[in-house]
C-alpha positions as CSV (number, residue, x, y, z in Angstrom):
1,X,-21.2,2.2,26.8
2,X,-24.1,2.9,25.5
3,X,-26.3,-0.3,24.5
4,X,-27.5,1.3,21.1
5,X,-23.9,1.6,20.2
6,X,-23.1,-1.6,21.7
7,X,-26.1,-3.2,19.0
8,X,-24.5,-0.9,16.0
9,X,-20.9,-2.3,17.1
10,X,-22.0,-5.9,16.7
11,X,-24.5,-5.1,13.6
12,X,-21.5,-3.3,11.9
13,X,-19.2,-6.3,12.5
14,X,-21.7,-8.4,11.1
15,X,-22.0,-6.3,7.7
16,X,-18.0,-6.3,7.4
17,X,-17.8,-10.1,8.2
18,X,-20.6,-10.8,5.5
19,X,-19.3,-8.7,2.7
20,X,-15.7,-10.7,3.3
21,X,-13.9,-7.7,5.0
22,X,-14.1,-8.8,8.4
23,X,-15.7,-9.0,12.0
24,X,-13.2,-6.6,13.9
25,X,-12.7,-4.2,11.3
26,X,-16.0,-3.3,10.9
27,X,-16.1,-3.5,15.0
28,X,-13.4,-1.0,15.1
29,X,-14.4,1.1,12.6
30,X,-18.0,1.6,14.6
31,X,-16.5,1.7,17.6
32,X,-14.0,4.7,16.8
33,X,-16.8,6.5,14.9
34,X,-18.9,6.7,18.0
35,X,-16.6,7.5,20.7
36,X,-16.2,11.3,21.0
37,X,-12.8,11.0,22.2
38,X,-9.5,9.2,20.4
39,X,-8.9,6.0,21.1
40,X,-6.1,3.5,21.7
41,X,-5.4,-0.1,21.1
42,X,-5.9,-1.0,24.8
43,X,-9.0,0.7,24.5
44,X,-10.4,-1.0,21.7
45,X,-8.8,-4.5,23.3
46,X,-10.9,-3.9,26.4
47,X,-14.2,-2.5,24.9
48,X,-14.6,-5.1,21.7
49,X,-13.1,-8.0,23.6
50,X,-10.1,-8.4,21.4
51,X,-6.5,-9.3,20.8
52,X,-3.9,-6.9,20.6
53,X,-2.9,-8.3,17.1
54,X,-6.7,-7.8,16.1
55,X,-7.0,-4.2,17.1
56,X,-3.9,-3.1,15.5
57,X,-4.3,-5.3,12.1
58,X,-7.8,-4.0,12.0
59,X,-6.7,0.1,12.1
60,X,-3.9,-0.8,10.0
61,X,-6.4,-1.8,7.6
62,X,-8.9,1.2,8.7
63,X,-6.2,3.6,7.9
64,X,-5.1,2.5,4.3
65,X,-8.9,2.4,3.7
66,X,-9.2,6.5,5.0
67,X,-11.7,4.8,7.7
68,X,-9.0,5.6,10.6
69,X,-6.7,8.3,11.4
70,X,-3.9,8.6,14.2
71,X,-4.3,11.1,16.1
72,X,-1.8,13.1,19.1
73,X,-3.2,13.0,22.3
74,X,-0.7,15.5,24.5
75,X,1.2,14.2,27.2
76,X,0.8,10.4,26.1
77,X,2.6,8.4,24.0
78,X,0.5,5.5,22.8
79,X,-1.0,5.8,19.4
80,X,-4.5,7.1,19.5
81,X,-6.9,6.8,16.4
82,X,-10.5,8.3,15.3
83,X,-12.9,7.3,12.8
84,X,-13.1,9.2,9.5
85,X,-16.6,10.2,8.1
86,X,-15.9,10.9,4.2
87,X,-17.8,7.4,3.5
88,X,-17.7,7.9,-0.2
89,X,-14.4,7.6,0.4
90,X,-13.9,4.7,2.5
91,X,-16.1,2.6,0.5
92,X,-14.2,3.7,-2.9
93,X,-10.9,2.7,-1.2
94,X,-12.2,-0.4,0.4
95,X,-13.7,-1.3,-2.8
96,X,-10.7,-0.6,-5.0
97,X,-8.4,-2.1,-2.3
98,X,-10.7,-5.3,-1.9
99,X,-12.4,-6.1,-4.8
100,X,-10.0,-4.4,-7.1
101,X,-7.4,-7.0,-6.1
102,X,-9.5,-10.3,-6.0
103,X,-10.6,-9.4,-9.5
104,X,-6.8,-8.9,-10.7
105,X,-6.2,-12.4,-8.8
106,X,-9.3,-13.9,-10.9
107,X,-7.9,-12.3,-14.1
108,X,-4.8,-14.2,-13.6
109,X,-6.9,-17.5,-13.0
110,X,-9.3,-17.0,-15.9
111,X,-6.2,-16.5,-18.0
112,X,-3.7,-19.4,-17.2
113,X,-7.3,-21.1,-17.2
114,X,-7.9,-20.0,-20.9
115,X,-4.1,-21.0,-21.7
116,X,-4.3,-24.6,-20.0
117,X,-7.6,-25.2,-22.2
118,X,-6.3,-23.8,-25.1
119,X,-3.2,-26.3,-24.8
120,X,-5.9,-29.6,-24.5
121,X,-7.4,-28.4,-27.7
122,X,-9.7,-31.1,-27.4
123,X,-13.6,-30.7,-28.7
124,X,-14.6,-33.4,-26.0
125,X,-18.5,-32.6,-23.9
126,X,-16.1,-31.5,-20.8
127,X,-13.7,-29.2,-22.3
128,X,-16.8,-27.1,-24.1
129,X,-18.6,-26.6,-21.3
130,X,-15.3,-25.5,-18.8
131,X,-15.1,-22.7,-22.1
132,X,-18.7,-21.7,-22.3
133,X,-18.4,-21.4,-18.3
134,X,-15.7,-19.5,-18.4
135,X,-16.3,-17.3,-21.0
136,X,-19.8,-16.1,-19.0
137,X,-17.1,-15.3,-16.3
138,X,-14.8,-13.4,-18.4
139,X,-17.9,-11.1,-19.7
140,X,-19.1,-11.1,-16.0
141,X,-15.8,-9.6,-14.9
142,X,-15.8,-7.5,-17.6
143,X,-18.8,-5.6,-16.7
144,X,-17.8,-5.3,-13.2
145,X,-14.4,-3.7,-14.1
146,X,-16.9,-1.2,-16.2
147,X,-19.5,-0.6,-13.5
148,X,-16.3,0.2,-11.4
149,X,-14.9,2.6,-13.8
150,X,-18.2,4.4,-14.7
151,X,-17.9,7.9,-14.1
152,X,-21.5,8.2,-11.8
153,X,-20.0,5.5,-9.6
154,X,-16.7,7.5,-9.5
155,X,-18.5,10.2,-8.6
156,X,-20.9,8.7,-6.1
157,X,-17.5,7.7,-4.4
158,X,-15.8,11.0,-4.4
């Protein structure tokens, strides 16, 4: 393969792992998108130096994200998958699908945070500050969710 692929593979998996998505995924991902044929789980096993669990948890993912397609290859029967390009796309379902859901799952916390402090009703030093901290993450979220829903960044996305 190609070593400047090789260097985007890697660099790619980097990106993913940093931004919490993960190593292989984003491995896969570059790996499908610059291979000009389909390619199969024993493919990307070989190539990336992976489990069989990894490759096909990683499309799974790439395919609810848009990222990854299966594709027919005639006269085999494995499945064989190729990268999709509508990045706007990818990045709006990967965003919506990862973020979206860790903010729901903070919402909860903030809330039966908010509840428990409510219940201690005390005015101690403590109790103030885990409100004022709080609060600055409840308007924090807040204007996440509305940068998310903004119509330009729905757009950009489309």
């Amino acid at each position: 393969m190609n070593p400047i692929i090789l260097r985007f593979i890697e660099d790619v998996g980097t990106l993913t792992q940093s931004l919490g998505v993960g190593r292989v995924i984003g491995q896969i991902y570059a790996y499908l998108y610059f291979s000009r044929e389909p390619r199969n789980l024993a493919d990307m096993q070989e190539t990336l130096a992976i489990s069989k669990g990894s490759a096909s948890t990683g499309v799974r993912q790439l395919e609810q994200w848009g990222a990854a397609r299966k594709v027919w290859v005639k006269g085999d029967r494995k499945d064989y998958y190729e990268a999709g390009d509508w990045f706007g796309g990818i990045l709006k379902n990967a965003l919506v699908e990862t973020v979206g859901k860790k903010m729901a799952a903070y919402t909860t916390l903030l809330e039966e945070t908010e509840a428990e402090l409510a219940r201690m009703s005390n005015g101690d030093e403590e109790g103030q500050f885990i409100r004022t901290r709080i609060a600055r993450l409840r308007a924090f979220q807040q204007k996440a969710q509305t940068v998310l829903g903004n119509p330009m960044v729905r757009r950009l996305l489309k």
